[in-house]
Residue frames as qw, qx, qy, qz and C-alpha x, y, z in Angstrom:
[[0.819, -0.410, -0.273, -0.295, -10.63, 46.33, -35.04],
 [0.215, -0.604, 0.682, -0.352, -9.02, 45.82, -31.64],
 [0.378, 0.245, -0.893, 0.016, -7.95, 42.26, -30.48],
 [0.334, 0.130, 0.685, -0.634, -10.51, 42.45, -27.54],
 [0.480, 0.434, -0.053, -0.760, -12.99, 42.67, -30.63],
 [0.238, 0.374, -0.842, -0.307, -11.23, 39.98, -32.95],
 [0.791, -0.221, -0.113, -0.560, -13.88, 36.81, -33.22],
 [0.544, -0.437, 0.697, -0.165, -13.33, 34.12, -30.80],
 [0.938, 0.199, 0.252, 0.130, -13.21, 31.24, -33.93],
 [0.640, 0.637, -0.236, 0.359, -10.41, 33.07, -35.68],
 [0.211, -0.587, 0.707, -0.332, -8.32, 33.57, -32.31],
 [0.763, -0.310, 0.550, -0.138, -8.92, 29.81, -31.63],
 [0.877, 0.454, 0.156, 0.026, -8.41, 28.93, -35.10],
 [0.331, 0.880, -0.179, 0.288, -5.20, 31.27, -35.60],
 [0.330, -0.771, 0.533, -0.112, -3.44, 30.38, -32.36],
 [0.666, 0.282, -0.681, -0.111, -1.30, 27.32, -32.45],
 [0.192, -0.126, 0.775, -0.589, -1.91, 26.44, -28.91],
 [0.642, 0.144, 0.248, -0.711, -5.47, 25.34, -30.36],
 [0.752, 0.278, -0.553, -0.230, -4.39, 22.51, -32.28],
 [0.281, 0.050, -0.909, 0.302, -3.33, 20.53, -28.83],
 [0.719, 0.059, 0.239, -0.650, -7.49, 20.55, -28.34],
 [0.866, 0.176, 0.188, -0.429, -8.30, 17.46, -28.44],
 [0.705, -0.185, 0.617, 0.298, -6.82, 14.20, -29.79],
 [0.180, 0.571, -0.211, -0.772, -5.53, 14.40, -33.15],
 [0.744, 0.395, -0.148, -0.518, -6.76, 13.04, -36.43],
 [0.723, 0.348, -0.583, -0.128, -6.44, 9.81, -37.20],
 [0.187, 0.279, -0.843, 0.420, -5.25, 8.59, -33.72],
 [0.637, -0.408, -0.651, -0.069, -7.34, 5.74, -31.51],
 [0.442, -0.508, 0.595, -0.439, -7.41, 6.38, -27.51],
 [0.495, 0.129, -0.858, -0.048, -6.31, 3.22, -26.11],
 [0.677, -0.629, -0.029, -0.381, -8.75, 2.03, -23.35],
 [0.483, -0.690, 0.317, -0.435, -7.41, 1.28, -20.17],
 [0.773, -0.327, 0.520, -0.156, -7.91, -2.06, -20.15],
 [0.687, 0.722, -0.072, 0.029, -6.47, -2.53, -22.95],
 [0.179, 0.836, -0.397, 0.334, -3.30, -1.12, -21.99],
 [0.290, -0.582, 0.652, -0.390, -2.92, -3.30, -19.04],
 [0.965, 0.012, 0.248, -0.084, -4.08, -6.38, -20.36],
 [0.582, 0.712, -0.262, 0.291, -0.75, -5.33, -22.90],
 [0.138, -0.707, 0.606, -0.337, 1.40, -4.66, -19.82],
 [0.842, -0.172, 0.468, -0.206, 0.19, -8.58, -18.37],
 [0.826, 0.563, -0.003, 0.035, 1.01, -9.75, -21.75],
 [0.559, 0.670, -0.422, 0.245, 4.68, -8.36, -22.04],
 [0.476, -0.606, 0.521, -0.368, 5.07, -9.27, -18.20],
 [0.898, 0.105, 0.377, -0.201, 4.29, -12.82, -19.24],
 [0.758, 0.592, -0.215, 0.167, 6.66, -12.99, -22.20],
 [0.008, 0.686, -0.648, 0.331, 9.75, -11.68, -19.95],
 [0.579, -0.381, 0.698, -0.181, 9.12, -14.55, -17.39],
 [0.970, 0.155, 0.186, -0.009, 8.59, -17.26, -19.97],
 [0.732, 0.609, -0.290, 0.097, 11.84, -16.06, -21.49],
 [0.080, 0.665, -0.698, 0.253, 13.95, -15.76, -18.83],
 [0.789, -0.229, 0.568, -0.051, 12.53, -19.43, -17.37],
 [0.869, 0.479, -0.018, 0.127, 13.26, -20.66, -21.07],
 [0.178, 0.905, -0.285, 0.261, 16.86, -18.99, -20.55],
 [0.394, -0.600, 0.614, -0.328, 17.66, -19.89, -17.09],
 [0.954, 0.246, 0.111, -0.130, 16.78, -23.68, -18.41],
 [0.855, 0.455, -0.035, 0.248, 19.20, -23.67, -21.21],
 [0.313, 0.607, -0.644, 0.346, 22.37, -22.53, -19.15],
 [0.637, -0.470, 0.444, -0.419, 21.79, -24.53, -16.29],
 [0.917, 0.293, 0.195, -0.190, 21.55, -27.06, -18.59],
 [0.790, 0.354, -0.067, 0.497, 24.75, -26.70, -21.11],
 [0.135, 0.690, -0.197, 0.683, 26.51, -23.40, -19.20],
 [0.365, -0.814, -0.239, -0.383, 26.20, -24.18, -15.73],
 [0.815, -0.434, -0.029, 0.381, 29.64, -23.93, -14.18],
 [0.303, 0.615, 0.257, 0.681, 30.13, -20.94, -16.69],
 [0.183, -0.114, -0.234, 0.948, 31.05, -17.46, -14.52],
 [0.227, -0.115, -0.567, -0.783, 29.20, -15.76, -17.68],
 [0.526, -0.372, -0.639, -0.421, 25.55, -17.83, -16.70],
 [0.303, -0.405, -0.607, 0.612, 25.66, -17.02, -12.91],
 [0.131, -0.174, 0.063, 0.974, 25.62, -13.69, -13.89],
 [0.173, -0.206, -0.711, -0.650, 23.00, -14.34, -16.37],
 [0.387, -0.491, -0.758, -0.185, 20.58, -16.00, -14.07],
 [0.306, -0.610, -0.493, 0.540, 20.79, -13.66, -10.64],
 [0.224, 0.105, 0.231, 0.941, 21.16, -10.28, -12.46],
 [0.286, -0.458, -0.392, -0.744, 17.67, -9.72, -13.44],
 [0.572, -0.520, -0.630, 0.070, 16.54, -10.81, -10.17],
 [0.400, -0.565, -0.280, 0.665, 18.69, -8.48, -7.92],
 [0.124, 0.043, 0.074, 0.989, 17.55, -5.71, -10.26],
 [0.437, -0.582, -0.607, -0.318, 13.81, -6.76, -9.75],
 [0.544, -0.590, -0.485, 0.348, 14.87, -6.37, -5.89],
 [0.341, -0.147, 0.002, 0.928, 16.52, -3.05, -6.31],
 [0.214, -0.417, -0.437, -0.768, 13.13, -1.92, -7.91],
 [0.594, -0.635, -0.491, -0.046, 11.04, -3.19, -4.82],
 [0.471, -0.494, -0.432, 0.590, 13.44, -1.62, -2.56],
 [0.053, 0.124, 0.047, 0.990, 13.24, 2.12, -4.58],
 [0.344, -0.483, -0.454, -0.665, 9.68, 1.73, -4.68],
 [0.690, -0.446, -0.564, 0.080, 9.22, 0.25, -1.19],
 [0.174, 0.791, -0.192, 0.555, 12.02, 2.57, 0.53],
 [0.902, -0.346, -0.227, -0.118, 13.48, -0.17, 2.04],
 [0.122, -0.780, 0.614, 0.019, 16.73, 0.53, 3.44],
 [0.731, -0.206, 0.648, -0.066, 17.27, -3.46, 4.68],
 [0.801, 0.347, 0.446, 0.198, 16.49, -4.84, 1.09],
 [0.611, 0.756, -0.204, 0.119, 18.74, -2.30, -0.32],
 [0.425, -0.647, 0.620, -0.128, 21.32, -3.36, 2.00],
 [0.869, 0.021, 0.464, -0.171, 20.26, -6.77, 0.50],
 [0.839, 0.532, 0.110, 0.025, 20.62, -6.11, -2.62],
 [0.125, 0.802, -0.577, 0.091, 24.08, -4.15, -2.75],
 [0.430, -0.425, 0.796, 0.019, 25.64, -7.49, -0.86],
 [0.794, 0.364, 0.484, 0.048, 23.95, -9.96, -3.49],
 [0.405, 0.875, -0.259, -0.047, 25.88, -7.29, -5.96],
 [0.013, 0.774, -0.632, 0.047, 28.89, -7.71, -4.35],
 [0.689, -0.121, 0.715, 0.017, 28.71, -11.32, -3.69],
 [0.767, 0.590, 0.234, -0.095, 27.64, -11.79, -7.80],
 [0.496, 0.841, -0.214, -0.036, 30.71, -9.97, -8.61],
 [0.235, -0.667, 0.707, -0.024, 32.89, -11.75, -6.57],
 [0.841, 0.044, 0.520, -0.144, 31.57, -14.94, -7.72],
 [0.693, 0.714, 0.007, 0.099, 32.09, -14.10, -11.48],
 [0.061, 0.902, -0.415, 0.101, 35.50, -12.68, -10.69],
 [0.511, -0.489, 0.705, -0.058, 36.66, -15.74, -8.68],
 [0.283, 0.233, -0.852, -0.375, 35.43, -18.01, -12.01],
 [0.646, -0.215, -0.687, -0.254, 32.59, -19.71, -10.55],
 [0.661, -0.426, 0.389, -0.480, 31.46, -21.92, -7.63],
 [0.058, 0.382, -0.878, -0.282, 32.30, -25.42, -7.36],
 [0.128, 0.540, 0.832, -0.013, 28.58, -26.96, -7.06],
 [0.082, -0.107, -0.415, -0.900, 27.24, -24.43, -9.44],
 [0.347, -0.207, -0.881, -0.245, 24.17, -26.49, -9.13],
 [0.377, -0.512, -0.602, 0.483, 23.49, -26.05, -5.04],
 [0.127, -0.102, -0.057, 0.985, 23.85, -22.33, -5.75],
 [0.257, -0.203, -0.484, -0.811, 20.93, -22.36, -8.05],
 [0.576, -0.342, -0.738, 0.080, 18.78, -24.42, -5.61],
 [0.277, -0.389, -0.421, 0.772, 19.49, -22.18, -2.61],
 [0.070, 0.017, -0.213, -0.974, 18.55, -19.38, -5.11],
 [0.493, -0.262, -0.624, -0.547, 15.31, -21.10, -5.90],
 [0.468, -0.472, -0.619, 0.418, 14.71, -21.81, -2.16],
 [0.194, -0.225, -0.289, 0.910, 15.57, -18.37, -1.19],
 [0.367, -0.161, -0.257, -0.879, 12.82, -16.61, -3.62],
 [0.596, -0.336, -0.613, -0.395, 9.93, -18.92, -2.06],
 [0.612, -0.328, -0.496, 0.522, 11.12, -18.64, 1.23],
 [0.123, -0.120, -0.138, 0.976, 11.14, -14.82, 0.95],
 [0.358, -0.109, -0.261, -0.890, 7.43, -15.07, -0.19],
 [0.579, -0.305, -0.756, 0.020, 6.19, -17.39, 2.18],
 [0.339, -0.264, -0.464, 0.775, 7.75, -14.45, 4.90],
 [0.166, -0.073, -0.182, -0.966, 6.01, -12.11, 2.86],
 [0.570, -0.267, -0.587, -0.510, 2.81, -13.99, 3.19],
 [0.533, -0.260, -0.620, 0.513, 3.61, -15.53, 6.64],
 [0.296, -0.095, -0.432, 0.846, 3.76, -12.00, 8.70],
 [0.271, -0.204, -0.088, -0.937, 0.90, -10.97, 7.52],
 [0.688, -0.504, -0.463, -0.243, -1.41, -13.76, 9.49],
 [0.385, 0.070, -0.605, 0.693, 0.20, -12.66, 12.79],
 [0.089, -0.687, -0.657, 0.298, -2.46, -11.48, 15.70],
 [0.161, 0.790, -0.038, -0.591, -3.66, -7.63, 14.76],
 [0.012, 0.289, -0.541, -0.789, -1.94, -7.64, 11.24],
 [0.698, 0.502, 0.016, -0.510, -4.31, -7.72, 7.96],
 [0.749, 0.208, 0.625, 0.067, -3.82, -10.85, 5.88],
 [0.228, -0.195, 0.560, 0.772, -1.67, -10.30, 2.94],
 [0.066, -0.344, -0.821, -0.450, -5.11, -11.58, 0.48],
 [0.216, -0.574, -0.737, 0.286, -7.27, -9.81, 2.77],
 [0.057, -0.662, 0.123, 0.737, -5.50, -6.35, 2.29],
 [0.026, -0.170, 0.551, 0.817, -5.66, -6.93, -1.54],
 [0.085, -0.548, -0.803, -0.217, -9.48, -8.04, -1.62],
 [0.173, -0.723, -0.348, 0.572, -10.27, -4.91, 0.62],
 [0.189, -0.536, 0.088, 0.818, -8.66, -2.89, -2.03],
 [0.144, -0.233, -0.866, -0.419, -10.78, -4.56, -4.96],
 [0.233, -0.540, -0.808, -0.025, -13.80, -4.86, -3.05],
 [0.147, -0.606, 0.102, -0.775, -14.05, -1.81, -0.69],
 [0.705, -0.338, 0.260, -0.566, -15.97, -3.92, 2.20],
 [0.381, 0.196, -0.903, 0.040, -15.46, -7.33, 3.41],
 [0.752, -0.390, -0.213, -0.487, -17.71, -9.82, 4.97],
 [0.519, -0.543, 0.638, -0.168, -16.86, -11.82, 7.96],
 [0.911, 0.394, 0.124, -0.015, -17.07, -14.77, 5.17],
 [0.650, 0.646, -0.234, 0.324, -14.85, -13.21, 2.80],
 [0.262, -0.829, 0.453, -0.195, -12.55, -12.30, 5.75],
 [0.786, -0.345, 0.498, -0.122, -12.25, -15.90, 6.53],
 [0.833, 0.483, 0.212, 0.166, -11.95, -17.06, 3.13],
 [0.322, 0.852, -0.235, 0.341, -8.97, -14.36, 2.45],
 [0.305, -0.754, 0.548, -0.198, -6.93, -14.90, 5.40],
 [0.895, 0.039, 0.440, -0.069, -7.38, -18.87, 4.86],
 [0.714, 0.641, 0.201, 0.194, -6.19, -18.20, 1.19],
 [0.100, -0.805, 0.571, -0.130, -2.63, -15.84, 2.90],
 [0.482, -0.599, 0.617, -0.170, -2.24, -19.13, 4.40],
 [0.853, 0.012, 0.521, 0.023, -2.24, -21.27, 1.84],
 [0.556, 0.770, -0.227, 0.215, -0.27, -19.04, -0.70],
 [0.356, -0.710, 0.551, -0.258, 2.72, -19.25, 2.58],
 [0.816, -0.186, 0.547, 0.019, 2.33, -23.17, 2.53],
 [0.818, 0.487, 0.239, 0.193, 2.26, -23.76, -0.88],
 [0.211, 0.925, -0.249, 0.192, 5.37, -21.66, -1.06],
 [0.658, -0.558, 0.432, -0.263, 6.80, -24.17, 1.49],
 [0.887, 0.342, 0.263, -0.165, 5.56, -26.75, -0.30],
 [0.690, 0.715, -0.107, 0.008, 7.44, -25.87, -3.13],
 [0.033, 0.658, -0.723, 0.207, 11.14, -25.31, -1.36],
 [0.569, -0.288, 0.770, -0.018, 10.89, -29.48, -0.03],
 [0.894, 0.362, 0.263, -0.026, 9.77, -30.61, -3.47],
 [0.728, 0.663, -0.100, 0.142, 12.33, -29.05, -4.85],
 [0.100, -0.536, 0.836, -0.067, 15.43, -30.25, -2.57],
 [0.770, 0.008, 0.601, -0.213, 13.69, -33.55, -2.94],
 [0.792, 0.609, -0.017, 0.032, 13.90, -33.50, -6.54],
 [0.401, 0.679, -0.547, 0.283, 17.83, -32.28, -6.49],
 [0.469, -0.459, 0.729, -0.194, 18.62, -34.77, -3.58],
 [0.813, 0.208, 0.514, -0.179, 16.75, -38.07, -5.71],
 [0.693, 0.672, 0.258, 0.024, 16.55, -37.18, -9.65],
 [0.621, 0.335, 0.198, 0.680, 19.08, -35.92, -12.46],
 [0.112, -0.435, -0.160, 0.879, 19.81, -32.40, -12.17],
 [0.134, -0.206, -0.490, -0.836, 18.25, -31.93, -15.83],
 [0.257, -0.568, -0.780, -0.051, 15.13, -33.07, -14.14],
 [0.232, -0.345, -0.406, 0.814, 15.45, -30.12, -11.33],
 [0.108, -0.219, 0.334, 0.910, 16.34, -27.63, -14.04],
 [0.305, -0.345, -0.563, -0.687, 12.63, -28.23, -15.96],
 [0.361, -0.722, -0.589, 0.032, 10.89, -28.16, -12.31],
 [0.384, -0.550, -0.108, 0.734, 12.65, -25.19, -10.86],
 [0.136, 0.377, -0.167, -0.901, 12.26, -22.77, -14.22],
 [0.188, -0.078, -0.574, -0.794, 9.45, -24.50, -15.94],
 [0.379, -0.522, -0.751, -0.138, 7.20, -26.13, -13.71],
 [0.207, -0.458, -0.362, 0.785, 7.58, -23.49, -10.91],
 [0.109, 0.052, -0.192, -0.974, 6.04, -20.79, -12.93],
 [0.411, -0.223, -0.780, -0.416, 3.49, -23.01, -14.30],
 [0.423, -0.387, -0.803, 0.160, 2.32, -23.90, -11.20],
 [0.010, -0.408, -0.372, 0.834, 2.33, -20.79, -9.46],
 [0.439, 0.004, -0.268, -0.858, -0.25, -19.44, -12.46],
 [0.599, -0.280, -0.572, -0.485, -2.34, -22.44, -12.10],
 [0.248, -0.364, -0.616, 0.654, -2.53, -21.64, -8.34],
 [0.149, -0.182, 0.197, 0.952, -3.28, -18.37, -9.24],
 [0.452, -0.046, -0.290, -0.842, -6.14, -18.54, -11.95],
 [0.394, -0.257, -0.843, -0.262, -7.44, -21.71, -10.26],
 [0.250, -0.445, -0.667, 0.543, -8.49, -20.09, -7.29],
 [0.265, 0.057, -0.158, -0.950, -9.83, -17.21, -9.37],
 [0.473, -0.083, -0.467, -0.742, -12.31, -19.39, -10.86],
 [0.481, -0.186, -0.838, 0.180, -12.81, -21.80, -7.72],
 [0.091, 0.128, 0.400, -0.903, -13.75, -18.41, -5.48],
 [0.461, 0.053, -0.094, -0.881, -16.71, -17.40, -7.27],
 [0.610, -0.217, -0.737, -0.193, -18.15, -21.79, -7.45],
 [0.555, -0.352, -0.683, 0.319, -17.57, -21.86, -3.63],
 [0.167, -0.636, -0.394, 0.642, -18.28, -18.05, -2.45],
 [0.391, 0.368, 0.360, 0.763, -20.17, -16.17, -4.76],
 [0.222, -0.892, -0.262, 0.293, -20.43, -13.26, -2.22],
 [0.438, -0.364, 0.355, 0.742, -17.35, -11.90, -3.89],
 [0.539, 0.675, 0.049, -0.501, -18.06, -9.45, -6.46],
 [0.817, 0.298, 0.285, 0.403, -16.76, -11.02, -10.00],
 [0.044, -0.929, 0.167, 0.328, -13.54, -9.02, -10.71],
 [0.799, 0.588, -0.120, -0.036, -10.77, -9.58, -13.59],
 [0.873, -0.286, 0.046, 0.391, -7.61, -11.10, -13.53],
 [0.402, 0.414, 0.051, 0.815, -6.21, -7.34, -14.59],
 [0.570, -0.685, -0.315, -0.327, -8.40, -6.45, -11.78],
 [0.848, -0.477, -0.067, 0.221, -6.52, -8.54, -9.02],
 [0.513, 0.182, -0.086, 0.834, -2.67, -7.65, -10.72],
 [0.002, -0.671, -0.048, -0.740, -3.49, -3.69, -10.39],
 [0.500, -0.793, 0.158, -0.311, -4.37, -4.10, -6.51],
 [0.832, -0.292, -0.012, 0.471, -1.44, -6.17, -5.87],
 [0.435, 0.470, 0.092, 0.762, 0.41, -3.05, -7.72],
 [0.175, -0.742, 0.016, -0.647, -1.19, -0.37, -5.65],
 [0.813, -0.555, 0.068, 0.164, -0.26, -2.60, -2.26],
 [0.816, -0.021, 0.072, 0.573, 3.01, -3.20, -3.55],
 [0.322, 0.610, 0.115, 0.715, 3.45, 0.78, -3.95],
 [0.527, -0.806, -0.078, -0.256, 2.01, 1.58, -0.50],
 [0.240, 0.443, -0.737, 0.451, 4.57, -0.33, 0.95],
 [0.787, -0.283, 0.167, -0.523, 1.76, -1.50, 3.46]]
């Protein structure tokens, strides 16, 4: 019998290219959302650990070379990600000097107000997302919240427009907001005090910004379709990849 002949179950059975049909025994597919409610999840562990982290040298380590290092590291490698993905020249320009400034800091042994450094640092990230939020309510541009509801929604009403561009402009303040409470706190209070508003309440708050206006949209405009808070992350992810 020629191979043109040969039945088609014993050539599918016989080849070994026929056993990567299909998923194999015993294994689950993981759904989707699933997978990305897991990714929110381990996102959420990293920042609680490194605010729990950045806490506890600021606290007992913070005039320590060693705990500079600690606390800007991950950050300027967060920014080094935005600028590969973004193909920002400028912010990799940024980062490389924050490199070189980090290493000269550690090298030289320190800073003598350790403290102020950390402050500026904490000023600088909320300030850089206030610009980020800021430029986008200029005349002609799309609204940061506006571009990420468009990409959720498909269609916007002159409503939701208003509501979304209102809501750029009060993620910008409240970024503001945050850089005078906190020189107000390090000009008045103990520094320990700072240290648990700067890396514990500062998160905190920015989530319960965050999910309270999730669930305050839909009481006060429930033209908005109901989408999930793995929803909302995923189009900030697919902006933040445009580069838009």
């Amino acid at each position: 019998m020629s191979p043109s002949n040969a039945p088609a179950e014993g050539r599918g059975s016989d080849s070994p290219c026929g056993e990567l049909d299909g998923p194999k025994a015993g294994t689950v597919p993981v759904p989707a959302e699933s997978s990305g409610a897991l990714r929110l999840v381990a996102l959420g562990a990293a920042v609680g650990g490194y605010a729990l982290l950045t806490n506890w040298l600021m606290v007992h380590a913070a005039h320590e070379p060693w705990a500079v290092a600690l606390v800007f590291a991950p950050l300027l490698v967060l920014l080094a990600g935005a600028a590969w993905q973004m193909r920002s020249r400028a912010l990799a320009v940024a980062v490389t000097g924050g490199v070189a400034l980090l290493a000269w800091i550690v090298r030289d042994g320190g800073v003598d107000d350790i403290n102020r450094l950390y402050v500026l640092q904490h000023a600088g990230f909320h300030l850089a997302l206030a610009l980020v939020f800021g430029v986008t309510l200029r005349r002609g541009a799309t609204p940061l919240i506006s571009a990420l509801a468009l990409s959720v929604h498909g269609h916007l009403t002159p409503t939701m427009r208003d509501y979304t561009r209102r809501l750029t402009a009060a993620w910008a303040l409240y970024f503001i907001a945050m850089v005078a409470i906190s020189f107000t706190v390090y000009a008045l209070a103990p520094w320990t005090w700072w240290s648990i508003f700067g890396n514990l309440l500062t998160p905190l708050a920015a989530l319960a910004f965050f999910v309270g206006e999730h669930v305050l949209r839909y009481r006060l405009h429930p033209e908005f379709e109901r989408v999930t808070l793995h929803t909302a992350v995923e189009a900030w992810q697919r902006h933040h990849r445009s580069g838009q």
